[in-house]
C-alpha positions in Angstrom: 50.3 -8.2 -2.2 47.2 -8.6 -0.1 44.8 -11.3 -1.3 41.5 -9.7 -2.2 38.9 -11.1 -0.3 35.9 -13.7 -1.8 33.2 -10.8 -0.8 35.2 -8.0 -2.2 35.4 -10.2 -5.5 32.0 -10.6 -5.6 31.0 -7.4 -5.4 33.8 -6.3 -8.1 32.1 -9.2 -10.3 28.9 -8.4 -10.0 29.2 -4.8 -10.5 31.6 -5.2 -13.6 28.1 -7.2 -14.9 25.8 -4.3 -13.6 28.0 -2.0 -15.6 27.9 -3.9 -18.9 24.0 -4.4 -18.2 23.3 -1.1 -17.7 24.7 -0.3 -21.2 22.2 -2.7 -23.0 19.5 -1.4 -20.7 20.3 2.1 -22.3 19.7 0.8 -25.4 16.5 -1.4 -24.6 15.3 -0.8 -28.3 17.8 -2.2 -30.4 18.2 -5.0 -27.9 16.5 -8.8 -29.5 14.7 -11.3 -27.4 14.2 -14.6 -27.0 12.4 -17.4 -26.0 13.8 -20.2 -23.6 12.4 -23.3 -24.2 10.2 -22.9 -20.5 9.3 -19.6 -21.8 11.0 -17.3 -20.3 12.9 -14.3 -21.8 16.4 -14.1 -22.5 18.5 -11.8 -24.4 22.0 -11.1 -25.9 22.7 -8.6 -22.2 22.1 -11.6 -20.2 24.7 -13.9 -22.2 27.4 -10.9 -22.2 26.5 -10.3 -18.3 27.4 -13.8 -17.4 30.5 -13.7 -19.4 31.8 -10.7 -18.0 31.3 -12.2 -14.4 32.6 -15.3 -15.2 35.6 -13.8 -16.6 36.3 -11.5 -13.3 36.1 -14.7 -11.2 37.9 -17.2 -12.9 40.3 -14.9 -13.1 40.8 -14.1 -9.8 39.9 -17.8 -8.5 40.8 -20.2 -11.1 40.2 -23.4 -9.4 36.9 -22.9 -8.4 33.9 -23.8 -10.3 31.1 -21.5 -11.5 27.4 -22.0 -12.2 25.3 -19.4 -14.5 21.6 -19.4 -15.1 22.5 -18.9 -19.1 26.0 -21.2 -19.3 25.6 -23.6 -16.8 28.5 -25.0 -14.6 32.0 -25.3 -15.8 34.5 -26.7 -12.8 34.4 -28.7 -9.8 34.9 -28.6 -6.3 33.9 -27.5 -2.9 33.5 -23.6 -3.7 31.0 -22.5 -6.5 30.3 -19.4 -7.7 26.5 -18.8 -8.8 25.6 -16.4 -10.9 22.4 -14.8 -11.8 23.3 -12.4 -14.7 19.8 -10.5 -15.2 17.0 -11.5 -12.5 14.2 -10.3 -14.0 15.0 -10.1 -17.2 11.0 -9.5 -18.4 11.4 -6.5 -16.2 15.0 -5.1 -17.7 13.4 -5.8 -21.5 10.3 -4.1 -20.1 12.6 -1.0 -19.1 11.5 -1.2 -15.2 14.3 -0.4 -13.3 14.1 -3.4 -10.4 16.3 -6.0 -12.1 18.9 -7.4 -10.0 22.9 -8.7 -10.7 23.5 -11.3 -8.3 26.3 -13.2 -7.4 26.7 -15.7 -4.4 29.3 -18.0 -3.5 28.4 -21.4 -2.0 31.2 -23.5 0.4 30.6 -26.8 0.8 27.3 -26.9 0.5 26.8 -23.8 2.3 26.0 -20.0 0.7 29.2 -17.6 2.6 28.5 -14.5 0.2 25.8 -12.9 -1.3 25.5 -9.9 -3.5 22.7 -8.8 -5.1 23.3 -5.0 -7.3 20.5 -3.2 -8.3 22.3 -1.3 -11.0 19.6 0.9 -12.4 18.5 2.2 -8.9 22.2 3.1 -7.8 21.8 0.4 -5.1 24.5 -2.9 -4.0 23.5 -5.4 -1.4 25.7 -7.6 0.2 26.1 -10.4 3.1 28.9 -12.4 4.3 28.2 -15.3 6.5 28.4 -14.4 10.1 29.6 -10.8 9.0 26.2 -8.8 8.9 24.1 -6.7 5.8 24.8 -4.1 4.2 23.9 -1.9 1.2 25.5 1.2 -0.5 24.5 3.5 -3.3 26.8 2.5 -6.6 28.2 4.5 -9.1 30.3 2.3 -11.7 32.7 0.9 -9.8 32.8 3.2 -6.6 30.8 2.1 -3.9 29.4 5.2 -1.4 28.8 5.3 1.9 27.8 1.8 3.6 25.0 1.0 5.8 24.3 -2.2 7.9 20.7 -3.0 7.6 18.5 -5.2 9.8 15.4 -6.4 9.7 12.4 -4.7 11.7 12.5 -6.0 15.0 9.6 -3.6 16.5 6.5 -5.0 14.9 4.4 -8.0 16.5 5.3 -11.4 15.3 1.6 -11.7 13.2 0.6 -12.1 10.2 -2.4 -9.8 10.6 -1.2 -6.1 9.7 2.6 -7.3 8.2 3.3 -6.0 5.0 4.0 -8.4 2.0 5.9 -8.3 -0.9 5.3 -11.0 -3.8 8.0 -11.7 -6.6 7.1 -11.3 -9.6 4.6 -8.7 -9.6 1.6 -7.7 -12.4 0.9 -10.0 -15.4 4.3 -11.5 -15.0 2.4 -13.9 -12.2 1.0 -17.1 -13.7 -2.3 -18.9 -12.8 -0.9 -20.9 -10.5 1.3 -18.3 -8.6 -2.1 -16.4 -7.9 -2.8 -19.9 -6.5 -0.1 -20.5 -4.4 -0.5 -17.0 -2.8 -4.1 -16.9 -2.0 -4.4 -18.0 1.4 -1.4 -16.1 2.6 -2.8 -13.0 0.9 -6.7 -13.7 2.3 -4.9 -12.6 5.7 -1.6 -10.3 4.6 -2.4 -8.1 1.5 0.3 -7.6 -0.9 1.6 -3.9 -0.8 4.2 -2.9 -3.7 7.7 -2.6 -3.9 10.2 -0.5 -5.7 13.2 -2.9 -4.8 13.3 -6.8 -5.1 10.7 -7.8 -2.0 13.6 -10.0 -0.2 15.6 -7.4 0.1 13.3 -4.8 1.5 12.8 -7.4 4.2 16.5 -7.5 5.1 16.2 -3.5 5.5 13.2 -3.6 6.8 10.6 -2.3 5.0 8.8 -5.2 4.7 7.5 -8.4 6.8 7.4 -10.9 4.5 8.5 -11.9 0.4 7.4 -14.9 -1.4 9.0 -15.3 -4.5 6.6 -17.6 -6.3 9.4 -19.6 -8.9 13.3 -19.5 -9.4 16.2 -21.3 -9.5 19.3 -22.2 -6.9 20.4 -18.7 -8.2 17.4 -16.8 -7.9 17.8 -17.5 -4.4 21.7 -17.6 -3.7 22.8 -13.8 -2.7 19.0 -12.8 -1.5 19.0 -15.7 1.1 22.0 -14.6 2.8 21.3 -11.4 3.0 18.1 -11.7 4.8 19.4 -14.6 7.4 22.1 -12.0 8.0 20.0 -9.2 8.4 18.4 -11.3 10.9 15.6 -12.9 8.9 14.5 -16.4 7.3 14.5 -18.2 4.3 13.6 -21.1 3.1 11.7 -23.1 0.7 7.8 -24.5 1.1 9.6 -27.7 3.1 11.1 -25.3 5.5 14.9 -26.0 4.2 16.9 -23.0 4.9 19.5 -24.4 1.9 18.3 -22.4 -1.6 16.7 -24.6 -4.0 14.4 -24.7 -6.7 10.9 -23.9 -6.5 9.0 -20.7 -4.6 10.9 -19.5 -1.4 10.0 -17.4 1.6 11.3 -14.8 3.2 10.6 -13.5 6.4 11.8 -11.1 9.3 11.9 -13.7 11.9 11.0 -17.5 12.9 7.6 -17.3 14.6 6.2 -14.9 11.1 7.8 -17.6 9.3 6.2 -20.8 10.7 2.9 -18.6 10.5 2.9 -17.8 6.8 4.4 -21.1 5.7 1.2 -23.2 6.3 -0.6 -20.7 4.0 1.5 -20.8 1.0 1.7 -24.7 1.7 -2.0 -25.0 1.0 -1.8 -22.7 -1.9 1.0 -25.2 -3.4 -1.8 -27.8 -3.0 -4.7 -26.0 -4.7 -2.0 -25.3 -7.3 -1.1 -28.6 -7.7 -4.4 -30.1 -7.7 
């Protein structure tokens, strides 16, 4: 029996968990909430989500360990799967439709498979290292017709007249995340987005993403799939390796290195 592959588990996990989310966002209004102790919303969906994940890949890869924004890490090892049951779980209580499933898997020290499922648009993304980007539409478990995406290669390498995409959007942005996104915005207004800004990059639809906060898995799945739509990642200190804190995404080096300095001085202002 052929071994099923560590990017065709991922996507299995991750849509089993946009399957089971999808039913609690059907049923937004009997659904509780709850406060984290930063502050942040979480609910009963994001709890079953992660479990539900967890389940498909310990099941399939027993020895490896798995880290989840809502249970932590269990297991040990060089391979770790990390899980992101509900990003944007403000938005899926809200009843928008951009929240994301995303499920990476890191390699010694290295991220070698990204998904990211958007399950309430139809829409998976997904990335193995040195294998490309792609994205399909999604219905349950069958995945349409597949498309490699790219990033937009046509446009000048300048900040003036790029098109930006900042994560989160509306009042979900805090004082200081207006901060931090000033000085890049003084030169590159913010245009909207119907899909997670990263990810509209990777297509590209957009020049540039900042996503003002997150966590290792905020970051996981989306980073990969830009570098391998032939983008860039990386946090404020330029480290291409996901990590807390805001991140940047861009559709090549020399937009990069331009817009970094910018959101570097907003972190200062931020911060002072």
């Amino acid at each position: 029996m052929e071994t099923e592959s560590d990017l065709m588990l991922a996507r299995r996990a991750a849509l089993a968990g946009a399957a089971l989310g999808l039913r609690y966002f059907a049923a937004l209004a009997e659904l509780p909430r709850e406060r984290k102790s930063d502050g942040s919303v979480v609910t009963e969906a994001d709890r079953a989500v992660e479990a539900v994940i967890r389940e498909v890949l310990t099941g399939a890869r027993p020895g490896d360990a798995v880290l989840g924004e809502e249970a932590g890490q269990q297991g040990g090892g060089s391979r770790r799967w990390i899980v992101d049951p509900i990003d944007g779980t403000a938005s899926f209580v809200a009843g928008d439709d951009r929240w994301l499933v995303l499920v990476a898997l890191e390699e010694a020290g290295e991220i070698v498979v990204g998904v990211a499922a958007v399950p309430a648009q139809g829409k998976i993304w997904w990335a193995r290292r040195g294998g490309g980007a792609f994205v399909a539409d999604v219905a349950g478990a069958d995945v349409g017709a597949v498309r490699r995406i790219g990033v937009d290669r046509d446009r000048p390498e300048v900040l003036s007249g790029s098109r930006l995409g900042v994560v989160p959007t509306g009042d979900a942005l805090l004082p200081a995340d207006h901060e931090l996104i000033a000085p890049l915005c003084a030169v590159v207004p913010r245009v909207p987005w119907r899909t997670h800004a990263a990810l509209l990059v990777a297509a590209g639809e957009l020049d540039l993403a900042v996503q003002t906060r997150g966590q290792l898995w905020d970051f996981a799945a989306t980073s990969l799939i830009v570098e391998e739509a032939g983008g860039r990642h990386s946090g404020l200190d330029g480290e291409r390796r996901p990590a807390p804190g805001p991140a940047l995404f861009s559709r090549g080096d020399a937009l990069h290195a331009a817009a970094l300095p910018l959101l570097r001085a907003g972190a200062g202002r931020a911060g002072s």
